[in-house]
N, C-alpha and C positions, 0 to 999 in steps of 0.2 A: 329555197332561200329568198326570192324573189317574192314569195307570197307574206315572208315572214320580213319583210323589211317595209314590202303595205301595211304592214298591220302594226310596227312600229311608228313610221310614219303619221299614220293614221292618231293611234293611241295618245303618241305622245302629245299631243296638240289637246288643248278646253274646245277648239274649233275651227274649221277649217275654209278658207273662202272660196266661192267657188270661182275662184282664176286660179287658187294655187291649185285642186281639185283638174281645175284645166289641164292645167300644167303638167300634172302626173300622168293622167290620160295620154298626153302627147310623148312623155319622155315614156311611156309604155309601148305607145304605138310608133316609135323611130325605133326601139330595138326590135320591135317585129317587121320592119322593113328591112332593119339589115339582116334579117335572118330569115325571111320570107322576100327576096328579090325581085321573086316572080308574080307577087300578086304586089297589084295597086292598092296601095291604104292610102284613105285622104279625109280629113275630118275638117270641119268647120264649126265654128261657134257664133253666136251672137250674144253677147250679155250686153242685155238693157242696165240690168242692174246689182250690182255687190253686193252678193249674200252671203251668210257664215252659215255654216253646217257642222252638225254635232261631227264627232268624228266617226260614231258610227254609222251615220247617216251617211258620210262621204265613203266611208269604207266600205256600202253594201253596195253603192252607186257604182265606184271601180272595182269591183266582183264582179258586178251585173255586167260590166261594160267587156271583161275582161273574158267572162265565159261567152258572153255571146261574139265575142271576134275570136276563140278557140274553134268552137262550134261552126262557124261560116269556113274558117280557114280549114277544117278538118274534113266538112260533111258538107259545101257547098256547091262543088266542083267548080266555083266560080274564079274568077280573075280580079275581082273590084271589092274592097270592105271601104263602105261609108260610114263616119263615125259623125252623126249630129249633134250639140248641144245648143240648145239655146234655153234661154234667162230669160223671162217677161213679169209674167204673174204668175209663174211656176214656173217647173223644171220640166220641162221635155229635151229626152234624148232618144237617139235614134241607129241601132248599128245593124248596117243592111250591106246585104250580098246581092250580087248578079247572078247566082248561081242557079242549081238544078229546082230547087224547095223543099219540103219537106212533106213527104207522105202524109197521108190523116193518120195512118198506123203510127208512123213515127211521132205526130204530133199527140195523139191520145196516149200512147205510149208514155212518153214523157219523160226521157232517162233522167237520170239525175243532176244533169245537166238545167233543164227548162224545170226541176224542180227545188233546185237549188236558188235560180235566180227568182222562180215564184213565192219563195219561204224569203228571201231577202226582200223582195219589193213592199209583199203583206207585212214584214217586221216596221218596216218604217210605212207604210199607209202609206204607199207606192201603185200605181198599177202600171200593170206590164203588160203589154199586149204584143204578139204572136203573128205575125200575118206571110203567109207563104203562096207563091202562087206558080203553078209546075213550069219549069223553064225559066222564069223572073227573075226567081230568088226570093228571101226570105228576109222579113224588116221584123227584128225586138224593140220595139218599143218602150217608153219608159216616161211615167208622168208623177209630177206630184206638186202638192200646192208648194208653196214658200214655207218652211219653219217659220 
């Protein structure tokens, strides 16, 4: 229901800015606190500047954001999900764990999870980058020029 109420959200808008985009982010990530008590979620943003996003654009952005805090919260053993955004001359976002990381198996592997977010970030001319390091934890990455 939840997936299907993003996706209305998303849809129904010509385009979306990214503070209300923000916005969504956060009211996603206060219901995974109350429902994940036990780990620290904490995010920050910096927007230099107000930009609109098609709605697909914004919708593959909160997928991307939403499997990779699935994925840390499920397979990270960690305690901490950082969620970055900031706004300059592009988009870079950033959702990192404290956790264990992730194997090269698991990383070459690639369940459908890291290839769901990698067909989404190629759909919009996104890139995504991957960085795990044993014991650390694990940062997805997420860049793109400005629409």
């Amino acid at each position: 229901m939840n997936n299907l109420r993003d996706t209305i959200w998303a849809l129904n808008k010509n385009d979306i800015s990214i503070t209300r985009l923000s916005d969504r982010i956060k009211t996603y990530l206060q219901k995974m606190r109350d429902a994940y008590p036990q780990t620290k979620i904490e995010m920050s943003e910096d927007i230099d500047t107000e930009v609109t996003l098609s709605p697909e654009f914004a919708l593959n952005i909160l997928r991307i954001v939403q499997e990779a805090f699935h994925n840390a919260l499920r397979h990270s053993n960690g305690d901490t999900i950082t969620i970055n955004l900031n706004i300059g001359k592009g988009i870079y976002l950033c959702v990192k764990d404290n956790g264990t990381g992730i194997s090269d198996v698991a990383k070459n592997n690639q369940g459908n999870g890291f290839g769901n977010m990698k067909a989404r970030a190629k759909e919009n001319n996104m890139k995504l980058q991957i960085t795990s390091l044993e014991q650390k934890g694990t940062s997805i990455e997420l860049f793109s020029q400005l629409q």
